[in-house]
C-alpha positions in Angstrom: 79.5 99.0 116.8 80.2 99.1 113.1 82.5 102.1 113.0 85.7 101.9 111.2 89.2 103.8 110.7 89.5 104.2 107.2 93.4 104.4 105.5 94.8 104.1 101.9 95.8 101.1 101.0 99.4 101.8 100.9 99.2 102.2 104.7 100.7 98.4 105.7 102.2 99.5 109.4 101.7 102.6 111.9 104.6 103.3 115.0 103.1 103.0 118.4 103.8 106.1 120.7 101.1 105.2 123.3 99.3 102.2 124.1 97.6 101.3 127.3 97.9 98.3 129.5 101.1 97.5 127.3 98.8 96.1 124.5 101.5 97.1 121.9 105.2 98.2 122.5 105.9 101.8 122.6 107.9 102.8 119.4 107.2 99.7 118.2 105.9 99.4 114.5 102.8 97.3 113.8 100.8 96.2 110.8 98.0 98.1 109.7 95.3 97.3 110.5 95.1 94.0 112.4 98.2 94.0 114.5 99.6 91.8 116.4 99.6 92.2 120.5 102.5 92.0 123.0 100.5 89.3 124.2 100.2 87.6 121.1 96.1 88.4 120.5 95.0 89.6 116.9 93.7 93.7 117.1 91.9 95.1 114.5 92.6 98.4 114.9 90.6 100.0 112.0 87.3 98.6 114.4 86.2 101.5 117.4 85.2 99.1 120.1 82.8 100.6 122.9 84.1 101.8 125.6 85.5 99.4 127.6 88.1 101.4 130.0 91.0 99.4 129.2 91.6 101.0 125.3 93.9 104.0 124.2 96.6 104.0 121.4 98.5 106.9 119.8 99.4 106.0 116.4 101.2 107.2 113.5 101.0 106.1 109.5 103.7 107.7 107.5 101.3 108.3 104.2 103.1 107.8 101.0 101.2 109.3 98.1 97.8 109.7 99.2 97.1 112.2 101.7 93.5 111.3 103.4 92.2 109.4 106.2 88.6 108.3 107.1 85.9 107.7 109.9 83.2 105.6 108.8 79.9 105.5 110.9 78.1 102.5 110.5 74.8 103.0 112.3 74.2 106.4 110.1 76.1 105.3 106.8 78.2 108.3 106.6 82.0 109.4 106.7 84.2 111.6 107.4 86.9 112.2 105.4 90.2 114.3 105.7 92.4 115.2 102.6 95.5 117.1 103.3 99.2 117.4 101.2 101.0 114.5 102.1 104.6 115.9 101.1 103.5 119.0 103.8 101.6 116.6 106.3 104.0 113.5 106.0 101.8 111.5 108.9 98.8 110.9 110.3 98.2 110.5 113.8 95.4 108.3 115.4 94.0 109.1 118.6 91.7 105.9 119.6 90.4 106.2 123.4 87.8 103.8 125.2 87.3 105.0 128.1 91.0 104.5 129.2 92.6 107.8 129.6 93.4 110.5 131.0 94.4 108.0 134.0 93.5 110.5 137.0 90.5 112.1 136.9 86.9 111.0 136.6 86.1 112.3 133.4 87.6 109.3 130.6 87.5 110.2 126.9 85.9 108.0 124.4 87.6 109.7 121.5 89.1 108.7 117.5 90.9 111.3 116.2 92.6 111.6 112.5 95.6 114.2 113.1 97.1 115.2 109.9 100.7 116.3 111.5 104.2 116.8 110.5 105.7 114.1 112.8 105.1 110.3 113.8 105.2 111.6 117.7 103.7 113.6 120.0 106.7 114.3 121.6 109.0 117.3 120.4 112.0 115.7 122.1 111.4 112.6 120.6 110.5 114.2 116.7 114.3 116.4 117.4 116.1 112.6 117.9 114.0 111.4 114.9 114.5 113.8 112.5 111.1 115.0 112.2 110.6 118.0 114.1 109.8 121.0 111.8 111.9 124.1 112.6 110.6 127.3 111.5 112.8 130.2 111.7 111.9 134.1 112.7 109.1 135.6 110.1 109.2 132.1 108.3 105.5 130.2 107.6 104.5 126.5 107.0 101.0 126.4 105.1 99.0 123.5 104.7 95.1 122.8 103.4 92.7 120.5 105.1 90.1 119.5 103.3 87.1 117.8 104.8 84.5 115.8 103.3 81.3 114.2 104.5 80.4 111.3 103.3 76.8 110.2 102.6 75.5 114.0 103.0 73.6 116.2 101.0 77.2 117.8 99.7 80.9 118.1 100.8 82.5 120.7 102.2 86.1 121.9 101.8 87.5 123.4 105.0 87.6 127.0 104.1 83.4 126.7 103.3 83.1 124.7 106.2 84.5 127.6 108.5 82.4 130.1 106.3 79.2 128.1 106.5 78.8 127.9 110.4 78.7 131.7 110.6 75.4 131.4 109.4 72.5 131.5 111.6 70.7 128.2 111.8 66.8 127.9 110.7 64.6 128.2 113.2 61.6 125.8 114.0 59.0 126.5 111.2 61.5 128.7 109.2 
């Protein structure tokens, strides 16, 4: 499979807050993107392997100055891309699944997902002890654009023309 996790440059290490089968150490901090196992194994985690029921990590880049995140599809050529304020959105969380989790249950995702987010964990215990769980008091509002782009299609999208555009009806057959 040739699909890739595309980050900025600047992106040199992500925290672990999940990783199956112990691969890497939870809270641990790794390089970005070929890390190095608890077992001692090279992982290129920018690569989306197939599913192979052994795979999940939750992962977190603190972003410094650029504020976007990618998905590349190889076998079609096109992206996705995610643009968002970094100073707003300080992290971005990575979702990678192969057929790992949820643990019980038949039904296993095969899943990447870029999460723009205001913390490096899903936890909000764990974001209070860390200092980055966002508090928002009574009547108070935290705003944030997400802009998302497609990459190698007819045109891009921002978010707000993305939401506007599937109201309309689709062509039909012959139309």
């Amino acid at each position: 499979m040739d699909d890739r996790i595309v980050l900025p440059s600047e992106i040199a290490e992500i925290t672990v807050d999940y990783s199956a089968n112990g691969t890497f150490e939870r809270s641990s901090s790794v390089a970005w993107p070929v890390a190095r196992s608890t077992s001692g194994a090279s992982v290129n985690l920018s690569k989306v392997g197939e599913k192979d029921g052994k795979t999940a990590h939750k992962l977190f880049a603190r972003m410094g100055k650029s504020g976007w995140g990618g998905l590349y599809r190889g076998r079609i050529g096109q992206g996705l891309v995610l643009r968002f304020d970094p100073t707003v959105l300080p992290f971005m969380g990575l979702w990678i699944c192969s057929g790992t989790w949820p643990e019980a249950g038949i039904e296993k995702q095969y899943t990447v997902a870029l999460e723009p987010t205001t913390s490096n964990t899903d936890s909000l215990a764990s974001a209070d002890r860390n200092g980055t769980a966002r508090y928002l008091n009574g009547r108070a509002h935290c705003r944030w654009r997400l802009e998302i782009h497609l990459v190698g299609a007819s045109s891009n999208f921002n978010f707000q023309e993305f939401c506007t555009n599937i109201e309309t009806p689709f062509m039909q057959s012959g139309d």
